[in-house]
N, C-alpha and C positions, 0 to 999 in steps of 0.2 A: 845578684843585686846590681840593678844601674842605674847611676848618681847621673844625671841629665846636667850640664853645668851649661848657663845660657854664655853661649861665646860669639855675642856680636859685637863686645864691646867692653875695654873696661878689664879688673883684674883675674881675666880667666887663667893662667897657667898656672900663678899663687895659689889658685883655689884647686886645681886639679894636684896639684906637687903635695899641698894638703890634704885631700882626700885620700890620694893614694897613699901617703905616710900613715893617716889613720888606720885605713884597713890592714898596710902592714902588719901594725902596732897592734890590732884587733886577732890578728891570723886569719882575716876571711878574704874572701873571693870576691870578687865584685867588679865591673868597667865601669871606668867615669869618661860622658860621651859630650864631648863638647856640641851642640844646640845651636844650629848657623843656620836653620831653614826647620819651618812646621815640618810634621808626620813623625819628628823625633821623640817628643815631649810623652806621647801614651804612653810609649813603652819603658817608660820610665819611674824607678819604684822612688825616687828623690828626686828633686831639681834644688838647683843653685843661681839664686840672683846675683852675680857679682856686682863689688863696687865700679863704677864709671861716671859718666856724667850721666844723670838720669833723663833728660829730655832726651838726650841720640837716644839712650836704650830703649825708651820707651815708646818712642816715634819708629824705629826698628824692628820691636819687638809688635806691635800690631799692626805693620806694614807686611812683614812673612806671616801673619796669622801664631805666632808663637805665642804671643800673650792669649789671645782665647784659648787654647792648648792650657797653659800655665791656668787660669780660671774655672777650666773642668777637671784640670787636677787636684787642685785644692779643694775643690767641691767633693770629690771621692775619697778627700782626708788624707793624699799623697803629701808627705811632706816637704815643705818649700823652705830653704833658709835665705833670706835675703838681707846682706851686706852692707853701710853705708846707701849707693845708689839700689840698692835693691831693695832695702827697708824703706824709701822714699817709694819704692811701685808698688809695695805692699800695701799701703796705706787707703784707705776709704777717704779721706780728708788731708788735701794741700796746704798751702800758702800761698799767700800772695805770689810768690817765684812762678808756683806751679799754673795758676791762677793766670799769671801774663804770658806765661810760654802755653798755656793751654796743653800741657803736660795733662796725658789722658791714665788716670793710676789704675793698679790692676783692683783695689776694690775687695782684696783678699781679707785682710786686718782690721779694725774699728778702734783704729789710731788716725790722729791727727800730727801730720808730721812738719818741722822746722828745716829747712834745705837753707843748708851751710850756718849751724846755729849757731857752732863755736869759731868761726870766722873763713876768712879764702885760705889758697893755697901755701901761702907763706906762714899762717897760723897752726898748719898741723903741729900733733904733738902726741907723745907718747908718756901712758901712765898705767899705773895698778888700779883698779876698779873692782868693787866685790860683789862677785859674782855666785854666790848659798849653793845653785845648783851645780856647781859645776867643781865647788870645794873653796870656795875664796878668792882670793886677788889671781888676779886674770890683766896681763902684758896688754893694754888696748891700745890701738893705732888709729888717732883719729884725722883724716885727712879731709879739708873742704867736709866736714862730718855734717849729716843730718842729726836730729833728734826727736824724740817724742814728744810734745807736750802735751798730749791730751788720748786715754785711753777709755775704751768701753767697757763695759761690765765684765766679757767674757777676755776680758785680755789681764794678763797675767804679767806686773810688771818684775823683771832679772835684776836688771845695775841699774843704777842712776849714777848721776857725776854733775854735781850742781842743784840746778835746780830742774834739770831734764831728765827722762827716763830715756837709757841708752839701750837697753836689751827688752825686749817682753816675748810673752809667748800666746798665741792664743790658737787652741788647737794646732793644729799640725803645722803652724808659720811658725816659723822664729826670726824674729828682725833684730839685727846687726847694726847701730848708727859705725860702728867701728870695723876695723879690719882682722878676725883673728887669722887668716891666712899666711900675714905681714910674718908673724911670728912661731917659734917655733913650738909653742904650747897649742898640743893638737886636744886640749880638754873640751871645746866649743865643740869640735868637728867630733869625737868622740860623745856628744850630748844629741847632739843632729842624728848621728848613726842610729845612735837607741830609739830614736823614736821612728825608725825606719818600720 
């Protein structure tokens, strides 16, 4: 198994420290390959959007050709987990944010996404969130966080927290407003594997 974690930008060694604890915890075998230039992404049986700022990633990410990579893997049903800025590239539908940065989204998800919904950096915060699939409250880490506010038929909304939907799933995506990397509860990263 190889977990493709995109490393241009943003919380890639969190995310790798946690995949690899997962599979530990799993007993299986597997590389997780950090994604710093196209022709990595095929061979890849998962990729990982980590949190960062999403305009650098994005403007990045389809300047090395990686995000077209990341749109013919989701089309083959490879699964994508994508993080606070990563659940912002998932999205079909921006904000205004996205809108004046001309922030170009991968177009994966038929969600409509909020960038920075629950406020800037000074506003992160950390809380329990309930999360069915994954067994209940769930440690969320939400930093400069995105949100959902607007889902399509074929999307399946996880948590909410307010009046936003923080987790959803629609086929083979699952979008993250939150951090579960931050934390040591590897049960997110354990729900991503399954559906590897």
């Amino acid at each position: 198994m190889k977990i493709g974690v995109i490393a241009i930008q943003g919380n890639v060694a969190e995310h790798v420290n946690a995949l690899e604890r997962t599979l530990a915890e799993r007993n299986d075998r597997g590389e997780i390959i950090p994604v710093r230039q196209s022709g990595l992404v095929p061979d890849c049986d998962a990729i990982v959007l980590p949190g960062g700022e999403s305009t650098t990633l994005a403007r990045l990410m389809w300047k090395e050709g990686i995000a077209e990579e990341i749109q013919n893997a989701a089309a083959l049903n490879v699964p994508i987990l994508g993080t606070c800025a990563g659940l912002v590239l998932l999205a079909k539908h921006g904000d205004c944010q996205t809108t004046r940065t001309k922030q170009r989204l991968l177009d994966i998800m038929d969600i409509e996404v909020r960038r920075n919904a629950y406020g800037r950096q000074h506003e992160s915060f950390e809380t329990l969130i309930d999360i069915p699939v994954v067994g209940g409250a769930f440690p969320a880490v939400f930093i400069r966080a995105p949100a959902i506010v607007r889902c399509g038929d074929d999307v399946t909304p996880l948590a909410r927290l307010g009046e936003y939907i923080v987790a959803a799933q629609q086929g083979n995506a699952l979008a993250l407003a939150f951090h579960p990397e931050m934390v040591e509860d590897t049960r997110l990263h354990h729900y991503f594997m399954d559906m590897i």
